[in-house]
N, CA, C and O of each residue as an XYZ file, in Angstrom:
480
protein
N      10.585      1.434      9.365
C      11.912      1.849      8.959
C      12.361      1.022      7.760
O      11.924     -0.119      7.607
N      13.370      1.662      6.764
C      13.405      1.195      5.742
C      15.243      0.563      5.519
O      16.026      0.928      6.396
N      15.727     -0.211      4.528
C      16.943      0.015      4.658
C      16.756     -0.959      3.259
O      16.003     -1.779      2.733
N      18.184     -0.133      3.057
C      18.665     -1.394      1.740
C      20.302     -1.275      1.076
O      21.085     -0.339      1.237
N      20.403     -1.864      0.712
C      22.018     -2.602     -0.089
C      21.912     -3.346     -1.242
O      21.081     -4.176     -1.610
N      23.164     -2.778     -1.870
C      23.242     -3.475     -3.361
C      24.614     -3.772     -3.278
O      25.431     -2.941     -2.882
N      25.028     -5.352     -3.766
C      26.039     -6.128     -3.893
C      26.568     -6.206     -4.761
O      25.675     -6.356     -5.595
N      27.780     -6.225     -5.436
C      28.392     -6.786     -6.660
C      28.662     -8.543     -6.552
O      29.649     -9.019     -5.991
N      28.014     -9.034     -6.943
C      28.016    -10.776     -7.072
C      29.495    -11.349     -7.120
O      29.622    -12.425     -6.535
N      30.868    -10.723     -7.829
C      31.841    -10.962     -7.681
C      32.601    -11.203     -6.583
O      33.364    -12.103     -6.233
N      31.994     -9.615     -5.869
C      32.355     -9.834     -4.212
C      32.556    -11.136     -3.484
O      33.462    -11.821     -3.010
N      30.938    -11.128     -3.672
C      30.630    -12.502     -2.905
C      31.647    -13.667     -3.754
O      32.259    -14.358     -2.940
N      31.891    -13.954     -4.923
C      32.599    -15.451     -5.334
C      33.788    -15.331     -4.657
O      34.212    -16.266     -3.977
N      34.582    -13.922     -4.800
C      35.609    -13.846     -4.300
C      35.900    -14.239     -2.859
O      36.774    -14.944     -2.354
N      35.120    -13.713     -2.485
C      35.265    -13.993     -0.922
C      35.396    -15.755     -0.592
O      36.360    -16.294     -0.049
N      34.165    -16.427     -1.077
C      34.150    -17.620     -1.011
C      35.340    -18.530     -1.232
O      35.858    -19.395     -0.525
N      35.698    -17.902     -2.840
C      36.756    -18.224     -3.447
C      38.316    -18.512     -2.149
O      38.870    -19.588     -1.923
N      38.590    -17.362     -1.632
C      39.648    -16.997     -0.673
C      39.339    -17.410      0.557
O      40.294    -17.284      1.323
N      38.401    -17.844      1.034
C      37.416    -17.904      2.586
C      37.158    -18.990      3.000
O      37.414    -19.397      4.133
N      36.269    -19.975      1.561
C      35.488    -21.288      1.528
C      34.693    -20.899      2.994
O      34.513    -19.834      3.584
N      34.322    -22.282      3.268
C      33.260    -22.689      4.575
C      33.564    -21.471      5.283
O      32.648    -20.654      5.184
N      34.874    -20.950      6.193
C      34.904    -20.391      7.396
C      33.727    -19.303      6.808
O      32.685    -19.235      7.459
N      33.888    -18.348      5.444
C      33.024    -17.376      5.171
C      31.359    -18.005      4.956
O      30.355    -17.299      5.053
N      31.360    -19.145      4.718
C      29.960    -19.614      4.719
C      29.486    -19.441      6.294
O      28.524    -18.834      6.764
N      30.190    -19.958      6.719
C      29.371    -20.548      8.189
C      29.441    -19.100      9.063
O      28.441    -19.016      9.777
N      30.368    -17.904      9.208
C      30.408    -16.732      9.752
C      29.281    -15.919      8.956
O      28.617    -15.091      9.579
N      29.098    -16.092      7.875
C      27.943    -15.371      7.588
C      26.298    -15.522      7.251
O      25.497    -14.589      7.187
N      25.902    -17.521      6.974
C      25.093    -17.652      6.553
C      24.885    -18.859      7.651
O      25.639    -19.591      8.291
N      23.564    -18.692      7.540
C      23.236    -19.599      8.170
C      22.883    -21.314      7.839
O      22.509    -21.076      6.690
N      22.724    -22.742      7.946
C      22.581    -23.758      7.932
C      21.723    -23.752      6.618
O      22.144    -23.934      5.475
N      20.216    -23.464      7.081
C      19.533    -22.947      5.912
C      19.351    -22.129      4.919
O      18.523    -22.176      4.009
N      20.204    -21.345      5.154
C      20.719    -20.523      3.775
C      21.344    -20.901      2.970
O      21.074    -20.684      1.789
N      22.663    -21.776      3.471
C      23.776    -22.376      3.052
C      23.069    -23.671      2.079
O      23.523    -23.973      0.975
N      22.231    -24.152      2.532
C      21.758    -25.195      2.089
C      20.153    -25.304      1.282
O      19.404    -26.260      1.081
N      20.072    -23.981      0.985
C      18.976    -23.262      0.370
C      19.994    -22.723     -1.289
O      19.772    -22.992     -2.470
N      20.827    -22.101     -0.793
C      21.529    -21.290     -1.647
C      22.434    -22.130     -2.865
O      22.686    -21.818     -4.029
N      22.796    -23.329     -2.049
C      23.605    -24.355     -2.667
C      22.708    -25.742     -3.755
O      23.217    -26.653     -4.408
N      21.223    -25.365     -3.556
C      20.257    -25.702     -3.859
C      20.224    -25.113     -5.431
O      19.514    -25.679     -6.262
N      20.972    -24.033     -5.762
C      20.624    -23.302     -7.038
C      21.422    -23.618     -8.309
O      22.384    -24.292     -7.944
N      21.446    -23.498     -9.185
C      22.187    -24.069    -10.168
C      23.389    -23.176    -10.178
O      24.445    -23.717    -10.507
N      23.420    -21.682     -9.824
C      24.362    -20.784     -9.709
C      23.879    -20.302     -8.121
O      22.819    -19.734     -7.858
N      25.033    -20.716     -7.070
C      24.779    -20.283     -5.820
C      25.184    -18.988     -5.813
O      24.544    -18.544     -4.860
N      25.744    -18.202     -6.192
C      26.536    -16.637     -5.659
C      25.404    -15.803     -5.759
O      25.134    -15.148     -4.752
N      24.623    -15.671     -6.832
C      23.812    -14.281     -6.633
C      22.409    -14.728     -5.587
O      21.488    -14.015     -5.188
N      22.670    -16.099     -5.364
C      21.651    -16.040     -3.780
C      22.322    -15.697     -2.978
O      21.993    -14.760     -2.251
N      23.687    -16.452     -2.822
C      24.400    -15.539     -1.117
C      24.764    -14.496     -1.198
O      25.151    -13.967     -0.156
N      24.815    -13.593     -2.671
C      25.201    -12.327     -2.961
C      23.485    -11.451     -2.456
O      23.482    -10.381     -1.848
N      22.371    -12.086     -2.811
C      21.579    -11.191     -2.607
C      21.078    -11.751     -0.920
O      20.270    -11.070     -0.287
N      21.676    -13.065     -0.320
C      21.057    -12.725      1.319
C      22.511    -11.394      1.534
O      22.286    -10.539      2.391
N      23.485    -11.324      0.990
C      24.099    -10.876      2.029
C      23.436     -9.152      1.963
O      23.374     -8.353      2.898
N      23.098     -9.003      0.853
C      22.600     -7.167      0.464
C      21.498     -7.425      1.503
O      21.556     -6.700      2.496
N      20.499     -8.329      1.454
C      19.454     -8.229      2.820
C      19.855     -8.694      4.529
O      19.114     -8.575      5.505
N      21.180     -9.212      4.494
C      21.337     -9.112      5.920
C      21.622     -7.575      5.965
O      20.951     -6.949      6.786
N      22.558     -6.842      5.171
C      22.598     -5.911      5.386
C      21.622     -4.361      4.942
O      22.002     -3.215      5.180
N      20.371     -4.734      4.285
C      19.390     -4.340      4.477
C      18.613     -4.102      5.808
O      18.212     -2.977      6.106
N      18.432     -5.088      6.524
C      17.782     -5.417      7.765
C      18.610     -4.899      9.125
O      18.189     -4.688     10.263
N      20.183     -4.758      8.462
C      20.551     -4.336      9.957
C      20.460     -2.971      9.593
O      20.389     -2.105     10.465
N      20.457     -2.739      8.564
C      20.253     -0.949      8.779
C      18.592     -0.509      9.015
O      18.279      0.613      9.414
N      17.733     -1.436      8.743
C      16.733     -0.796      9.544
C      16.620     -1.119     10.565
O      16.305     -0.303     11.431
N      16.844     -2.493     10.864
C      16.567     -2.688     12.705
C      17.448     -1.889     13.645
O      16.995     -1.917     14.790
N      18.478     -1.240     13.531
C      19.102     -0.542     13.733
C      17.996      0.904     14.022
O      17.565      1.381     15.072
N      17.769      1.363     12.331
C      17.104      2.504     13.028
C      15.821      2.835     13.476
O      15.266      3.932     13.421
N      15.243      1.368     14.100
C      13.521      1.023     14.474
C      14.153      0.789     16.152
O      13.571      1.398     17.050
N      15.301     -0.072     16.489
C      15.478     -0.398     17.828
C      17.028     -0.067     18.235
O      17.640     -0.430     19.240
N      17.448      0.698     17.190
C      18.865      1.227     18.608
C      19.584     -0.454     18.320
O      20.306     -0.876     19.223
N      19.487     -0.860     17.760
C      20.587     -2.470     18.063
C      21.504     -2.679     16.638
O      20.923     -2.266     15.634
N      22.482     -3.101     16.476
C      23.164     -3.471     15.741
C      23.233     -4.687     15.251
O      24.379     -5.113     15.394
N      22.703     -5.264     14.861
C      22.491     -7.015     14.464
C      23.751     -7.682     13.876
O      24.219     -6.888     13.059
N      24.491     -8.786     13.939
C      24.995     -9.159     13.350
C      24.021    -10.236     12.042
O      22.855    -10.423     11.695
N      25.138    -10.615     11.758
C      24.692    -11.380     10.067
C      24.380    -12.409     10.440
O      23.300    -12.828     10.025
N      25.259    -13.356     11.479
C      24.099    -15.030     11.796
C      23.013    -14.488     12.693
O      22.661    -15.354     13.494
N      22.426    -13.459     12.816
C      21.165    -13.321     13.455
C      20.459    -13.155     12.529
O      19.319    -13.477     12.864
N      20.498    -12.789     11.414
C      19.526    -12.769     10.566
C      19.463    -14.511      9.569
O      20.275    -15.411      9.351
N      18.206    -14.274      9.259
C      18.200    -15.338      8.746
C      17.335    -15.553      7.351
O      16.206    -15.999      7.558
N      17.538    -15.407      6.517
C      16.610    -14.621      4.889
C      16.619    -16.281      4.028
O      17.491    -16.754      3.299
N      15.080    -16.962      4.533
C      14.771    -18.235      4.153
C      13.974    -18.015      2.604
O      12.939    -17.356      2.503
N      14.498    -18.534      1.704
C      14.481    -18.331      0.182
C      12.970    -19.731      0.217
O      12.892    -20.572      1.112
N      12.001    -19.628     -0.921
C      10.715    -20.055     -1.096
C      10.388    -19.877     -2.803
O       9.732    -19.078     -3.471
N      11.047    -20.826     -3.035
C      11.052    -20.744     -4.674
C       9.820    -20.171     -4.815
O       8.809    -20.502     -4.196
N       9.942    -19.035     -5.893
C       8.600    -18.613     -6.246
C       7.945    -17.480     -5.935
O       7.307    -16.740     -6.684
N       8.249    -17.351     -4.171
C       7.463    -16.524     -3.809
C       8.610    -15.543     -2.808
O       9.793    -15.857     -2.675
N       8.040    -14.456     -2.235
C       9.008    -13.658     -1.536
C       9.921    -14.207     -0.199
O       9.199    -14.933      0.483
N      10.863    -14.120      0.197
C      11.604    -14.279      0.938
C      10.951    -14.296      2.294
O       9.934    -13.685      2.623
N      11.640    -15.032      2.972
C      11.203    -14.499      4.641
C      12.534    -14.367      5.767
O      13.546    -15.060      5.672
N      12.367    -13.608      6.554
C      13.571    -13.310      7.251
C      13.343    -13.328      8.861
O      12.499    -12.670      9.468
N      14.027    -13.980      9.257
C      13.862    -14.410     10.983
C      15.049    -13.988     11.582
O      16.158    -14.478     11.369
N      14.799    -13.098     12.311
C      15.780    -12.614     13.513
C      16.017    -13.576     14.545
O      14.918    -13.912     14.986
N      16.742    -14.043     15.005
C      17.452    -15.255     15.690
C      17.557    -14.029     17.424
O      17.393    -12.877     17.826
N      17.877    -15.176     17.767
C      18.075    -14.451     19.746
C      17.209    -13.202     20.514
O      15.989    -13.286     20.651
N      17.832    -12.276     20.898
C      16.830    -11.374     21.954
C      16.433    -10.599     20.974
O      15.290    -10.146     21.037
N      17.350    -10.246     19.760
C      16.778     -9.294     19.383
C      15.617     -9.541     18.598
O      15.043     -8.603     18.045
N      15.147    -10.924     18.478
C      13.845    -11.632     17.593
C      12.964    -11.168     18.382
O      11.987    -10.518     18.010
N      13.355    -11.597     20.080
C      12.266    -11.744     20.692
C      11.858     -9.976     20.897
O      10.714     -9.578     21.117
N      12.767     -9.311     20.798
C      12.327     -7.596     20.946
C      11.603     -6.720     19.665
O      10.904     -5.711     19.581
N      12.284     -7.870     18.573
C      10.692     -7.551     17.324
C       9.527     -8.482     17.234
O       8.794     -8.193     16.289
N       9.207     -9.325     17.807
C       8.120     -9.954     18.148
C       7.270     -9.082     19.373
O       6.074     -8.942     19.118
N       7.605     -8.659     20.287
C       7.312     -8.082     21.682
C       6.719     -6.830     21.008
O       5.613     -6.376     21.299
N       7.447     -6.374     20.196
C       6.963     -4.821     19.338
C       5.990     -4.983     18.522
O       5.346     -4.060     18.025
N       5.724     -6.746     18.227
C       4.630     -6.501     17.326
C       4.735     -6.125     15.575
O       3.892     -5.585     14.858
N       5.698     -6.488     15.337
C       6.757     -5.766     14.235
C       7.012     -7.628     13.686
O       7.074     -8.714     14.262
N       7.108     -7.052     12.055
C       8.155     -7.581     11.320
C       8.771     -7.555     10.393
O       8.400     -6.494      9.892
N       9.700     -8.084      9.552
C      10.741     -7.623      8.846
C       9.909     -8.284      7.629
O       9.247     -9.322      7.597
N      10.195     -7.253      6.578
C       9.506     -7.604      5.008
C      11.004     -7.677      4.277
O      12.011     -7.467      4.954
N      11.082     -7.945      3.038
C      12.243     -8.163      2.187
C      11.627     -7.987      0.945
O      10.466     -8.229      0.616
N      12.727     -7.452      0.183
C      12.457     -7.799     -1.459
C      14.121     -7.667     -2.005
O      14.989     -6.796     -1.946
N      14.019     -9.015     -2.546
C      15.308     -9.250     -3.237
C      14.851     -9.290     -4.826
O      13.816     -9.687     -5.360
N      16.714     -8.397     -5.633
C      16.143     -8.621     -6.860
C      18.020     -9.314     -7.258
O      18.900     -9.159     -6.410
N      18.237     -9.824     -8.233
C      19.459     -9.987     -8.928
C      19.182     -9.061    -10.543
O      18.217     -8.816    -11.266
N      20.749     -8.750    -10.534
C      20.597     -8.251    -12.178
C      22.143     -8.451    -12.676
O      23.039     -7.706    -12.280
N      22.371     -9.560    -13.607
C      23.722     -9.629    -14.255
C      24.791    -10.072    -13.048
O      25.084    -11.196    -12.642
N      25.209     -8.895    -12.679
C      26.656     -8.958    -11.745
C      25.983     -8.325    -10.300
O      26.675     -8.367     -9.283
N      24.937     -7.879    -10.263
C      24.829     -7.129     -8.726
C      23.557     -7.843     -8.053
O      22.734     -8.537     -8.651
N      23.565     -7.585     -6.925
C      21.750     -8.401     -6.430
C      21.770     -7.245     -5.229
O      22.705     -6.874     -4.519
N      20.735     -6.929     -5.264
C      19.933     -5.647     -4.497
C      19.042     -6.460     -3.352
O      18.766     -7.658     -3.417
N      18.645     -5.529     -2.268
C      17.930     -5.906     -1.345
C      17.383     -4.627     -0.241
O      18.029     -3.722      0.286
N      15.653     -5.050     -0.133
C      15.482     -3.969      0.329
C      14.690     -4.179      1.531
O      13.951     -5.147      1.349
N      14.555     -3.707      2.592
C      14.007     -4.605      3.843
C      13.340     -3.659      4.875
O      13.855     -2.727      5.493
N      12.629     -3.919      4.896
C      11.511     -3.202      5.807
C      11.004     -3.688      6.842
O      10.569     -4.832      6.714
N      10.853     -2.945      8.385
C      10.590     -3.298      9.465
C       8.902     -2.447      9.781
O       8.814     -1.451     10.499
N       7.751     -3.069      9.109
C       6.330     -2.956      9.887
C       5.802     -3.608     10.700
O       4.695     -3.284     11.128
């Protein structure tokens, strides 16, 4: 199953902007937060995990019937090379059990960051 989302990067400052931490910590996780803050410009990383959390819940959604929230996902950045994404709690353990896992491809461009996420 396939899924994907495209962000406007503004979004995301804004939010931060108006939100700070409470919107960090409700939506990203420890290592994201501290992956993302790692960058010389943090927004179009938390702009592009957030297009792949919401990539991933629209396919895990339509591979298992479940609705994921956003700290269950977890989209661990690897300078260089492609992303990796870990489903946190039962519903990890019900794509592990399936034998299944979640692929990603993140892109940024200017003002938007795209994300596209696949459950094989």
């Amino acid at each position: 199953m396939l899924g994907i989302d495209i962000v406007d990067n503004s979004r995301i400052e804004r939010s931060l902007k108006k939100f700070g931490d409470r919107f960090l910590t409700r939506i990203y996780t420890p290592r994201e937060r501290e992956y993302c803050f790692s960058q010389k410009n943090p927004i179009p990383c938390l702009a592009a995990r957030w297009a792949a959390k919401e990539a991933v819940i629209k396919a895990f959604f339509q591979s298992f019937g479940v609705v994921l929230k956003f700290r269950q996902i977890e989209v661990v950045g690897r300078r260089g090379l492609p992303a990796e994404v870990y489903i946190l709690g039962k519903e990890g353990e019900l794509l592990r059990e399936s034998e299944k896992k979640v692929i990603v491809s993140l892109a940024h461009e200017k003002e938007y960051s795209v994300a596209v996420a696949q459950i094989v």
